[in-house]
Jmol script that loads the backbone (N, CA, C; Angstrom):
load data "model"
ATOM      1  N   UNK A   1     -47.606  79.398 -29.720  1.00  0.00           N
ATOM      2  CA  UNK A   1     -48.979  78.999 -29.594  1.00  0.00           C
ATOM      3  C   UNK A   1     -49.880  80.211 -29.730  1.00  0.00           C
ATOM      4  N   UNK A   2     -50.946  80.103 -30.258  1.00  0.00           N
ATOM      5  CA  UNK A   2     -51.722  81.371 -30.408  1.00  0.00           C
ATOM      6  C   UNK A   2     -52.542  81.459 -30.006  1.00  0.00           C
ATOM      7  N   UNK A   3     -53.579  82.345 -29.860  1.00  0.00           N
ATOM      8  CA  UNK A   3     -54.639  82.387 -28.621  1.00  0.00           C
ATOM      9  C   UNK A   3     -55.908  82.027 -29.687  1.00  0.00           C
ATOM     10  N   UNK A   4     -56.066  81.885 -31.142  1.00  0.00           N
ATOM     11  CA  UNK A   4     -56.739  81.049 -32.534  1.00  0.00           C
ATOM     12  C   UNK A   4     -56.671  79.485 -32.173  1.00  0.00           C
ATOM     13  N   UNK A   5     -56.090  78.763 -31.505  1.00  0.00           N
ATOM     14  CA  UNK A   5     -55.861  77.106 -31.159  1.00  0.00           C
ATOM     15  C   UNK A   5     -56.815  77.053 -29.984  1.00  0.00           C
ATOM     16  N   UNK A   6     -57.484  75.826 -30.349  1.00  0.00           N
ATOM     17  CA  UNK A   6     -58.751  75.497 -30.006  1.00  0.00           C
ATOM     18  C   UNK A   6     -58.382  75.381 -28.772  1.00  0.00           C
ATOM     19  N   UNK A   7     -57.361  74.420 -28.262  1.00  0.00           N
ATOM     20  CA  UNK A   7     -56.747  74.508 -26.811  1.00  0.00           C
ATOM     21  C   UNK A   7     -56.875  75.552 -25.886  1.00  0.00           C
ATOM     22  N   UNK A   8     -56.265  76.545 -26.353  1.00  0.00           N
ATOM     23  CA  UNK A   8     -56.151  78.100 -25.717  1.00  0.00           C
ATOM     24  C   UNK A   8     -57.592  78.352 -25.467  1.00  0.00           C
ATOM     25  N   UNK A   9     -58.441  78.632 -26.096  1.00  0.00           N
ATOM     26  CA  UNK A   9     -60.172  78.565 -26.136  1.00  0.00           C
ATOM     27  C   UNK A   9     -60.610  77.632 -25.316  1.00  0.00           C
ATOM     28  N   UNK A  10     -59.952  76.848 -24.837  1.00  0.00           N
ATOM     29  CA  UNK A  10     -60.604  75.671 -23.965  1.00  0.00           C
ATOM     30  C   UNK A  10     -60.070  76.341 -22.562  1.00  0.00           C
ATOM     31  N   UNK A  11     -59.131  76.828 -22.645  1.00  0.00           N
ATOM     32  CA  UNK A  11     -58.228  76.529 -20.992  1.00  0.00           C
ATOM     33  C   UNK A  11     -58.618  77.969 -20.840  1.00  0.00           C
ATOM     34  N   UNK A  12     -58.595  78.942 -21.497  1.00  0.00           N
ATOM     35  CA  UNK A  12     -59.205  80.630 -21.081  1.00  0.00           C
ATOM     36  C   UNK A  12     -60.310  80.922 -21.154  1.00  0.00           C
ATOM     37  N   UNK A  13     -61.233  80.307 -22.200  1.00  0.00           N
ATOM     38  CA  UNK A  13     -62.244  81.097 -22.484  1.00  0.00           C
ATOM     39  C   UNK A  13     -63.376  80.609 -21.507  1.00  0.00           C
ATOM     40  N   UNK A  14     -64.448  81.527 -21.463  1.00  0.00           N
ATOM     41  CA  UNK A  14     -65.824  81.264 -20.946  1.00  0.00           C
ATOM     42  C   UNK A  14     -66.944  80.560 -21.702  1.00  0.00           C
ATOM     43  N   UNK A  15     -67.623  79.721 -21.228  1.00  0.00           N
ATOM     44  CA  UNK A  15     -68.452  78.905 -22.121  1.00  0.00           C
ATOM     45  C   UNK A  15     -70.111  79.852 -22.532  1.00  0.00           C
ATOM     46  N   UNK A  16     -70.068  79.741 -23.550  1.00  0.00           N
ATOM     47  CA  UNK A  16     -71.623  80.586 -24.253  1.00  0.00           C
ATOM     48  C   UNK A  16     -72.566  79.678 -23.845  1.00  0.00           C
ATOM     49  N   UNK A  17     -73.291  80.536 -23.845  1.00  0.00           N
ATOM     50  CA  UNK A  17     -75.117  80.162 -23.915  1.00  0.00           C
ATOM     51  C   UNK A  17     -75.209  80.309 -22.475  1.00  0.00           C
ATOM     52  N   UNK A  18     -76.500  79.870 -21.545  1.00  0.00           N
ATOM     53  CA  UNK A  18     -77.022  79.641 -20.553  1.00  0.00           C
ATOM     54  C   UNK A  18     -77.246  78.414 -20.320  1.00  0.00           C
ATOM     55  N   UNK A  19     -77.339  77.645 -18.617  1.00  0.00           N
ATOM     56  CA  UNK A  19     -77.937  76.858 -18.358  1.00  0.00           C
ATOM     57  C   UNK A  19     -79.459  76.207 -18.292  1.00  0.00           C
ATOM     58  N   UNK A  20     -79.838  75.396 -18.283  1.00  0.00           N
ATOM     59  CA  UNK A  20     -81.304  75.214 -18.965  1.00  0.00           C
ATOM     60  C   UNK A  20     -81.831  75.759 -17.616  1.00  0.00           C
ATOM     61  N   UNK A  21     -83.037  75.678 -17.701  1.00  0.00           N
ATOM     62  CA  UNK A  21     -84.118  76.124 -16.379  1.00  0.00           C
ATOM     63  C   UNK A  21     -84.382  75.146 -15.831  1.00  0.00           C
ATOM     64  N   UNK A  22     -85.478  74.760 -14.744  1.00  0.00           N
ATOM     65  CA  UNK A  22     -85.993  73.614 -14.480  1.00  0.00           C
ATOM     66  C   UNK A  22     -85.243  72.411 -13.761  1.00  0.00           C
ATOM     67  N   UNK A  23     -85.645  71.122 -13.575  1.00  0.00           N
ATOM     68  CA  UNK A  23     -85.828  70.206 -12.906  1.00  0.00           C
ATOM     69  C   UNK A  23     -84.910  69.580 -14.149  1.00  0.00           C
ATOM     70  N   UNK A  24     -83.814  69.011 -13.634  1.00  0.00           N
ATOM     71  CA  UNK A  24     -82.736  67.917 -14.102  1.00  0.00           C
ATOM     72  C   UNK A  24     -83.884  66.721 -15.156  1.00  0.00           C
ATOM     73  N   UNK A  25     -83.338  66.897 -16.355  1.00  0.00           N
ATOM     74  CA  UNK A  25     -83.814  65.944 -17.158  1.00  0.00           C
ATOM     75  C   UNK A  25     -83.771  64.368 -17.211  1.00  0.00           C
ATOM     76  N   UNK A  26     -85.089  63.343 -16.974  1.00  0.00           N
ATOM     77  CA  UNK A  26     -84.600  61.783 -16.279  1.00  0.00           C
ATOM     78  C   UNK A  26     -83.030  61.214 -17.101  1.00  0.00           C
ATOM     79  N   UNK A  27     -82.654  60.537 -16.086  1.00  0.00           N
ATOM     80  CA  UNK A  27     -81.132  59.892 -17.198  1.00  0.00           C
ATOM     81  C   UNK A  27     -81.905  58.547 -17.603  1.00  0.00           C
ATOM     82  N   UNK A  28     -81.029  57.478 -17.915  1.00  0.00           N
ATOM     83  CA  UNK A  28     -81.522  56.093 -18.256  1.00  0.00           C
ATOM     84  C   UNK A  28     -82.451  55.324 -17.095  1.00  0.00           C
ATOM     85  N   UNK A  29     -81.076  55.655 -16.450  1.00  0.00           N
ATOM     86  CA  UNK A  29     -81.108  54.724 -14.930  1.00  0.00           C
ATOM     87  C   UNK A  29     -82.804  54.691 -14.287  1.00  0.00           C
ATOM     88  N   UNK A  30     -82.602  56.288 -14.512  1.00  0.00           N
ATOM     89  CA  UNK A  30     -84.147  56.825 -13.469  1.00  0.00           C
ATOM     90  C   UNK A  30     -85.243  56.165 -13.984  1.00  0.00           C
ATOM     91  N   UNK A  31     -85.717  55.676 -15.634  1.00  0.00           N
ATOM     92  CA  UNK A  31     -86.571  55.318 -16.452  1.00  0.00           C
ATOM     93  C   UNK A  31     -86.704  54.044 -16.094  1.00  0.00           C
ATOM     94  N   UNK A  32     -85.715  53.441 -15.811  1.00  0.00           N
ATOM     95  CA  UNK A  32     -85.547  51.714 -15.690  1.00  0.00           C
ATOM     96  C   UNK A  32     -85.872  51.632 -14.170  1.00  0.00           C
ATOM     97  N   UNK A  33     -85.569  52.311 -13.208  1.00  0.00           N
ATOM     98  CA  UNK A  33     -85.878  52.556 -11.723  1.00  0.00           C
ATOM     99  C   UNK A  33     -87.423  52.464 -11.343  1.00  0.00           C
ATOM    100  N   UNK A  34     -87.744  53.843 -12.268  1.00  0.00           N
ATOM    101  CA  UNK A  34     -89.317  53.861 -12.434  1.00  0.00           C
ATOM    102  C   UNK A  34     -90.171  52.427 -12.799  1.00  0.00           C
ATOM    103  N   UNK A  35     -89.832  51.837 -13.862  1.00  0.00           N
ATOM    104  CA  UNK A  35     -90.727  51.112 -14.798  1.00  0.00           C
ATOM    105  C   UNK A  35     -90.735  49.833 -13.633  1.00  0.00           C
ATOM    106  N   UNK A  36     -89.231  49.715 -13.035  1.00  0.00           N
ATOM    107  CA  UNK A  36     -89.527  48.567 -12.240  1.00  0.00           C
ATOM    108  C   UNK A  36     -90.323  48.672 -10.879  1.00  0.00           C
ATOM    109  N   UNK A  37     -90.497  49.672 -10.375  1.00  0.00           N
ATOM    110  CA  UNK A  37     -91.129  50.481  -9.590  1.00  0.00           C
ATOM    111  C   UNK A  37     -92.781  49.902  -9.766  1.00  0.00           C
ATOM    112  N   UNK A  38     -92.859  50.155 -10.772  1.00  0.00           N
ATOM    113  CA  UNK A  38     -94.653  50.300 -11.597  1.00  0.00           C
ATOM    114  C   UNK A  38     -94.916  48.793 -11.570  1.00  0.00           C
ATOM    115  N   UNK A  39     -93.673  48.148 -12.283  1.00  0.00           N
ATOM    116  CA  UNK A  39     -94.053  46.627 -12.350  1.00  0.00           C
ATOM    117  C   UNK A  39     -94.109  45.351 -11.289  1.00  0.00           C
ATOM    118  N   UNK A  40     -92.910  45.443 -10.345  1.00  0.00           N
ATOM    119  CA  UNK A  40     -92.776  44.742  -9.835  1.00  0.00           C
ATOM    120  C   UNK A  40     -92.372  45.014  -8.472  1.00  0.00           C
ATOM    121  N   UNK A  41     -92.397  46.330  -7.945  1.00  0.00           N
ATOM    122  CA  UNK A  41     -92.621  47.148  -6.801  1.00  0.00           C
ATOM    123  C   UNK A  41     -91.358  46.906  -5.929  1.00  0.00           C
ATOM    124  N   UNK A  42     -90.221  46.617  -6.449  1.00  0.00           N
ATOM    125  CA  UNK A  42     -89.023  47.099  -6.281  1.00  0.00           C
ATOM    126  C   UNK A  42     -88.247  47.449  -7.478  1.00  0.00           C
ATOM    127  N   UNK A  43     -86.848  48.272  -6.621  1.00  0.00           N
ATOM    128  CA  UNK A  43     -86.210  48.888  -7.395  1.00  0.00           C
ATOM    129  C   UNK A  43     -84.862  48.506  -7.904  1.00  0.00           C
ATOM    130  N   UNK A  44     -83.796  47.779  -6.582  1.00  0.00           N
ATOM    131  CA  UNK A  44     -82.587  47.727  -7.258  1.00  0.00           C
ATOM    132  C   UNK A  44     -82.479  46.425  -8.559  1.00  0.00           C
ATOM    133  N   UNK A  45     -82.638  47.576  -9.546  1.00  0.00           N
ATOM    134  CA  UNK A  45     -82.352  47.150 -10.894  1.00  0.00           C
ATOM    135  C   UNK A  45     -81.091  46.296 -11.205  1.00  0.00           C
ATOM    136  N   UNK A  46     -80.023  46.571 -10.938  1.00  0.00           N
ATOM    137  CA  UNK A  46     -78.565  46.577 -10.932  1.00  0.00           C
ATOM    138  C   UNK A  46     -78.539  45.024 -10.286  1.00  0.00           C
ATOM    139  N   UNK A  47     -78.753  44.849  -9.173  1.00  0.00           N
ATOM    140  CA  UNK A  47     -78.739  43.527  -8.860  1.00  0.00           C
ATOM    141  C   UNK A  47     -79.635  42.408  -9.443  1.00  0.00           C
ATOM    142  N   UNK A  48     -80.716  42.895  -9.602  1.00  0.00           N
ATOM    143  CA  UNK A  48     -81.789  41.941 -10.749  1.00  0.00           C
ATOM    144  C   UNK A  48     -81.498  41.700 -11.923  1.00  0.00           C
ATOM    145  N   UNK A  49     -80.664  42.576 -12.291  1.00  0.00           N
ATOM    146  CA  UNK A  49     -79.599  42.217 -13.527  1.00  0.00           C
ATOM    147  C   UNK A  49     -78.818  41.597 -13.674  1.00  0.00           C
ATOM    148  N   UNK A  50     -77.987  41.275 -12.623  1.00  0.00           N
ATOM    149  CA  UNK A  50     -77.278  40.208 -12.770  1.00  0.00           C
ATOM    150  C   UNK A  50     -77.365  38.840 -12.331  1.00  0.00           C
ATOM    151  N   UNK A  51     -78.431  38.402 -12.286  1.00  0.00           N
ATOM    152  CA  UNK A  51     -79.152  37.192 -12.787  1.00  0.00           C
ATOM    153  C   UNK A  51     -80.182  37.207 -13.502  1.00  0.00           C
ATOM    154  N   UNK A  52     -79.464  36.541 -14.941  1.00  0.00           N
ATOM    155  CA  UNK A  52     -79.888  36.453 -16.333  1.00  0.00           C
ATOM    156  C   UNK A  52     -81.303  35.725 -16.159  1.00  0.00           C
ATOM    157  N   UNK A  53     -81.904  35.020 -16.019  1.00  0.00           N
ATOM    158  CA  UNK A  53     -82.700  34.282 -15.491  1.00  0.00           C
ATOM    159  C   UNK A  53     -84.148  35.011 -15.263  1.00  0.00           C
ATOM    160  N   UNK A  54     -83.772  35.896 -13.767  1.00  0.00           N
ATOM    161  CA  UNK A  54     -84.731  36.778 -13.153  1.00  0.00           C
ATOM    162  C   UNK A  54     -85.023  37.507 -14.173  1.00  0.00           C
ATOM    163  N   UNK A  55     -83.731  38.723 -14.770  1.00  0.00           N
ATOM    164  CA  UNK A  55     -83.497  39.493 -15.977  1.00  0.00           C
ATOM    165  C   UNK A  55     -84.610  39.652 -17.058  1.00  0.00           C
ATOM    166  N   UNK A  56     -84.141  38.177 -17.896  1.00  0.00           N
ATOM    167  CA  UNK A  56     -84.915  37.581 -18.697  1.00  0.00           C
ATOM    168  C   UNK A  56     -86.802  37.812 -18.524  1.00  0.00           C
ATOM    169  N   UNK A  57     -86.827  37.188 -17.570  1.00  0.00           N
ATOM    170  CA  UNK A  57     -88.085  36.894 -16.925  1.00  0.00           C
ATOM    171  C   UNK A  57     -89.044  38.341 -16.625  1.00  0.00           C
ATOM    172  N   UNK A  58     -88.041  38.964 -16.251  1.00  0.00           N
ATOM    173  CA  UNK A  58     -88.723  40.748 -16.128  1.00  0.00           C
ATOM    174  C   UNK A  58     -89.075  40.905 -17.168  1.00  0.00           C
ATOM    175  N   UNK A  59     -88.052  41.199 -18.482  1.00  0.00           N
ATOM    176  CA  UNK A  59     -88.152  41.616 -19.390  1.00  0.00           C
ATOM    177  C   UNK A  59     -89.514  41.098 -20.473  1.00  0.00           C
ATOM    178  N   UNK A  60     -89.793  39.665 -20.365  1.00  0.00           N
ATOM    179  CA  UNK A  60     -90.941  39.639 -20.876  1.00  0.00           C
ATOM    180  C   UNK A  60     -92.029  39.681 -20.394  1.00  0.00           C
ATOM    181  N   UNK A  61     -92.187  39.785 -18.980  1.00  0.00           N
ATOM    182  CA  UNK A  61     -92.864  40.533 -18.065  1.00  0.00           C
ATOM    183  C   UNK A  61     -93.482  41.812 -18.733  1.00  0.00           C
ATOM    184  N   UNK A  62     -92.423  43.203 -18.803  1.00  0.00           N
ATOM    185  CA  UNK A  62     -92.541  44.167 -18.686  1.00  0.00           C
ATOM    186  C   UNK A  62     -92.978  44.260 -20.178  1.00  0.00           C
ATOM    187  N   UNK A  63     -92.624  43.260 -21.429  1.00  0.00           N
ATOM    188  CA  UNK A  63     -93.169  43.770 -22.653  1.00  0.00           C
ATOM    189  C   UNK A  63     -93.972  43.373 -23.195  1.00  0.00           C
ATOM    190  N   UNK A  64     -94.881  42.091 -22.024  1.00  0.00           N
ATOM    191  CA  UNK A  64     -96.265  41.926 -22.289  1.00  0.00           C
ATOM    192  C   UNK A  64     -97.521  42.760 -21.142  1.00  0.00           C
ATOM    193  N   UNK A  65     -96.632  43.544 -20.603  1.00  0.00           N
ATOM    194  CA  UNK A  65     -97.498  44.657 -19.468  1.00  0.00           C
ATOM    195  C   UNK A  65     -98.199  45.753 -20.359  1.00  0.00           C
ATOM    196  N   UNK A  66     -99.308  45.558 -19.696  1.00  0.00           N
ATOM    197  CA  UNK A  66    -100.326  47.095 -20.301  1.00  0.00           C
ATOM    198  C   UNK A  66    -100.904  47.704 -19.166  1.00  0.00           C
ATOM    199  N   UNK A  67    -100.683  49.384 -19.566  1.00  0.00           N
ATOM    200  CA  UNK A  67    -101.499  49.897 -18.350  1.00  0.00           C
ATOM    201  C   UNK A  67    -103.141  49.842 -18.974  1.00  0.00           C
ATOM    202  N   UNK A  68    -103.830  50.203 -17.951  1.00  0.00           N
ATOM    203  CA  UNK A  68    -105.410  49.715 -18.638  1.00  0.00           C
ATOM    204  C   UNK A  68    -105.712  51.328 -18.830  1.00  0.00           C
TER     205      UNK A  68
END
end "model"
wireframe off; spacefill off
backbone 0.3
color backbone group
């Protein structure tokens, strides 16, 4: 095995560049957390999701919403 195999480079080597600066960039979750936040002044998303129904009902909610 040679120390040229990408493997070897994985399991010894040190990773380049730097870590970013700043405040953790939003993930999905946080965006969908937020928006329901704004709209309908709760949050757990996850359970409102799984009834299609409610779901549904947000969703055209939220894509006939305008901020003024």
């Amino acid at each position: 095995m040679g120390e040229g195999r990408g493997m070897h480079r994985v399991l010894v080597g040190k990773p380049e560049g730097k870590r970013s600066l700043g405040r953790p960039r939003h993930r999905w979750e946080d965006n969908i957390k937020m928006d329901l936040l704004e709209v309908i002044g709760e949050g757990d998303w996850m359970e409102l999701a799984q009834d299609r129904d409610r779901w549904q009902a947000l969703v055209k909610t939220v894509m006939n919403f305008r901020v003024p």
